[in-house]
N, C-alpha and C positions, 0 to 999 in steps of 0.2 A: 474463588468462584468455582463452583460445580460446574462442569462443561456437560454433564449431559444432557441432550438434548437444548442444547444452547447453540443458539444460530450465529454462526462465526464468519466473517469475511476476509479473506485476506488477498490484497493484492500480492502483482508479480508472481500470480500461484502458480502459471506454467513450468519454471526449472526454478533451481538454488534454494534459496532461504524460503523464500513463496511458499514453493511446493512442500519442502519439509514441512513447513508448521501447518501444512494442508494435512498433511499426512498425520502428524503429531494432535492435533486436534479433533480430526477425524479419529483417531484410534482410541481417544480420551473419551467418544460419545456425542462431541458437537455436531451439529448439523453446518457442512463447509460447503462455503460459496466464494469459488475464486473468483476474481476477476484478472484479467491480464489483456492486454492488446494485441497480443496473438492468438487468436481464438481459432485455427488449428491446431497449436500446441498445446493449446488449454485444454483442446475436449481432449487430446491424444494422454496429457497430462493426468487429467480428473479419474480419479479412481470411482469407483461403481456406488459408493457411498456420499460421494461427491458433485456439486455443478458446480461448471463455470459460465462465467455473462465475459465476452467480450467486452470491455471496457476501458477507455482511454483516459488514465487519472490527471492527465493535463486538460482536460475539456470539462468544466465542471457541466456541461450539460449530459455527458454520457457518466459521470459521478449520479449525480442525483437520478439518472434513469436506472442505472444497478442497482444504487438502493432503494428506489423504488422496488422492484421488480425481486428483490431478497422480502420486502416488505409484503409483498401481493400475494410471494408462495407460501413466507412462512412467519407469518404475522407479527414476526419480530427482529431485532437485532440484538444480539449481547454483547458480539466483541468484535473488535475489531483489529486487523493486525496489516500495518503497513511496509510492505518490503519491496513496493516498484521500486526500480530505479535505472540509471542507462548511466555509462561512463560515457567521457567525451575527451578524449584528447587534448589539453590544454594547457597552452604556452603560451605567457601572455607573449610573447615574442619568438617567432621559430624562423630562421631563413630568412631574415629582415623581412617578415611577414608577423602582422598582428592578429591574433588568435579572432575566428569570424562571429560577430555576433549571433550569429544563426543556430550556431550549434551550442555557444552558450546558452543561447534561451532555451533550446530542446532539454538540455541535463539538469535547470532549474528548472521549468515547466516540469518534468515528471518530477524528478527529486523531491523538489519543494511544495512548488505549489499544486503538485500532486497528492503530496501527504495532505497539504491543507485542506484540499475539499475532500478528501476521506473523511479525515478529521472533523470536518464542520458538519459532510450530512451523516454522519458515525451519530456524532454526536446529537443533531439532531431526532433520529430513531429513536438511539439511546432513553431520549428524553420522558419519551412514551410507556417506557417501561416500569412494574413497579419497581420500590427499589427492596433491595437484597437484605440480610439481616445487619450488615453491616453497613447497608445505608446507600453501595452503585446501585447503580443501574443499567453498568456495561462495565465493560475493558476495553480500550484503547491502546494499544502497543503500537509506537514508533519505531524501528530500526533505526540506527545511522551508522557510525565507520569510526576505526579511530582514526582515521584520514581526517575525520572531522576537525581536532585538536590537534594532531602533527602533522596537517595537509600531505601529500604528495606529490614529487615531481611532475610535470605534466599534466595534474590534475586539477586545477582550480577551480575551473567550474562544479566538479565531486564532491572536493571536500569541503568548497564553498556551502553547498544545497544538506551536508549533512552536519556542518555545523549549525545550518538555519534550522534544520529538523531538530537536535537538542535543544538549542534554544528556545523555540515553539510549545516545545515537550515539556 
């Protein structure tokens, strides 16, 4: 796909992966719209060719207001690239202590089912678009880890939610 002028979303775009492929697609000609849940470091983030929307990809209410609101400036979506994510410390047993559900849900709630409502209303924009010579109508790019497939120490909740992201993908 030609990226110029193609309306690109990507979470987690304040630091890391996010931001690079803000920056990477941005330099390609897209027109980038981060989203991230830090919306100080977002705008601090966003370069002059750049917006970011605050938005929380575990709440699918504040998903579909972003793309909304990508929809309203810039009458379209092309692609979309998903790189939220939050680690979470996890043992299923540490200090005869059982690892807390609470924080489990937090690193699946962004992880996962953070990707999925990108995914879903990605997708639905997507849908509105014509399609290309070779037939999209967008791009969607997942990230995951290879933590996914050789998990890591302490990390189950992580590599749990990016194995679920390949699998989804």
């Amino acid at each position: 796909m030609d990226l110029l002028n193609k309306v690109a979303v990507v979470t987690g775009a304040a630091s890391g992966l996010g931001l690079a492929m803000c920056q990477a697609l941005a330099a390609a000609g897209a027109k980038v719209v981060g989203f991230d849940l830090d919306a100080g470091r977002l705008a601090e983030a966003m370069g002059s060719d750049m917006t970011g929307i605050a938005v929380d990809v575990s709440d699918e209410a504040s998903v579909r207001a972003g793309i909304e609101a990508v929809l309203a400036r810039h009458g379209a979506l092309h692609v979309s690239v998903n790189c939220a994510g939050v680690l979470g410390p996890c043992k299923t047993l540490s200090k005869g202590q059982v690892f807390p559900t609470d924080l489990w849900n937090r690193v699946i709630g962004v992880n996962l089912t953070g990707t999925f409502n990108v995914l879903r209303y990605a997708s639905l924009a997507m849908s509105a678009n014509d399609a290309g010579p070779t037939g999209e109508r967008g791009v969607i790019i997942n990230t995951a880890s290879g933590a996914a497939k050789a998990g890591q120490m302490g990390q189950a909740a992580y590599s749990a939610t990016k194995a679920g992201v390949i699998g989804m993908t």
